[in-house]
C-alpha positions in Angstrom: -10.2 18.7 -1.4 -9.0 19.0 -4.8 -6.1 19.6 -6.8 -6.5 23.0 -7.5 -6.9 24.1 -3.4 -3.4 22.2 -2.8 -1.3 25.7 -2.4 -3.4 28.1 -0.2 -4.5 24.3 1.7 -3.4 24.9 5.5 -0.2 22.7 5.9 -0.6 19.3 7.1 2.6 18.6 8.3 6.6 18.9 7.7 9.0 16.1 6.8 12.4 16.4 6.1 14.0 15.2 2.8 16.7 12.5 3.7 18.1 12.0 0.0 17.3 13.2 -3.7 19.1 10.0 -5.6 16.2 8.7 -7.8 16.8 5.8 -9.9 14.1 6.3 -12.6 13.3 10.3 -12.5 15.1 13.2 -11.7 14.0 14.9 -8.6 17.4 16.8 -7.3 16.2 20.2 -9.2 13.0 19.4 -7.1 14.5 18.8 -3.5 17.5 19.2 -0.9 18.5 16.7 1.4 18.0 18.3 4.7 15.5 20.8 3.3 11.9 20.6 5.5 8.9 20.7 3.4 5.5 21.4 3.8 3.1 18.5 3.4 -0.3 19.4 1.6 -1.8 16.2 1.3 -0.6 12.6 1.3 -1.5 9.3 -0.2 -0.2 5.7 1.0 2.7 6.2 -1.6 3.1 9.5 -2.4 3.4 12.6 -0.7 2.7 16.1 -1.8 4.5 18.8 -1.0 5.2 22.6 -1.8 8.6 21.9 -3.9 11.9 24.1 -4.6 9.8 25.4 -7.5 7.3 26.9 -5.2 4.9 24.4 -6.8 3.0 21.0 -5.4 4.7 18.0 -6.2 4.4 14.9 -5.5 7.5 12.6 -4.6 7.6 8.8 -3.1 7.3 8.3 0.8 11.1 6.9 0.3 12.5 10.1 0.5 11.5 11.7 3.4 11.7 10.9 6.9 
């Protein structure tokens, strides 16, 4: 699938986030604790979601249950 497909892709799942303190980059304009997000594709690191921006991001595994 590519890139491009990512926001009309059918949901793949919904985590919640657990925390927004990043060490290196700031994510907490990007995500709430507590928030549930929808998954639209996922690596062995990263996951991709549809952000507070209404845009896919993609955020470490770390944050998320």
């Amino acid at each position: 699938m590519s890139f491009k497909e990512w926001t009309t892709a059918p949901t793949l799942r919904k985590v919640v986030c657990k925390h927004a303190n990043a060490e290196k980059y700031v994510v907490s304009d990007c995500l709430t604790p507590g928030k549930e997000y929808e998954v639209k594709n996922e690596t062995d690191e990263f996951i991709f979601i549809v952000d507070n921006t209404g845009k896919v991001g993609g955020f470490y595994k770390t944050y998320f249950e």
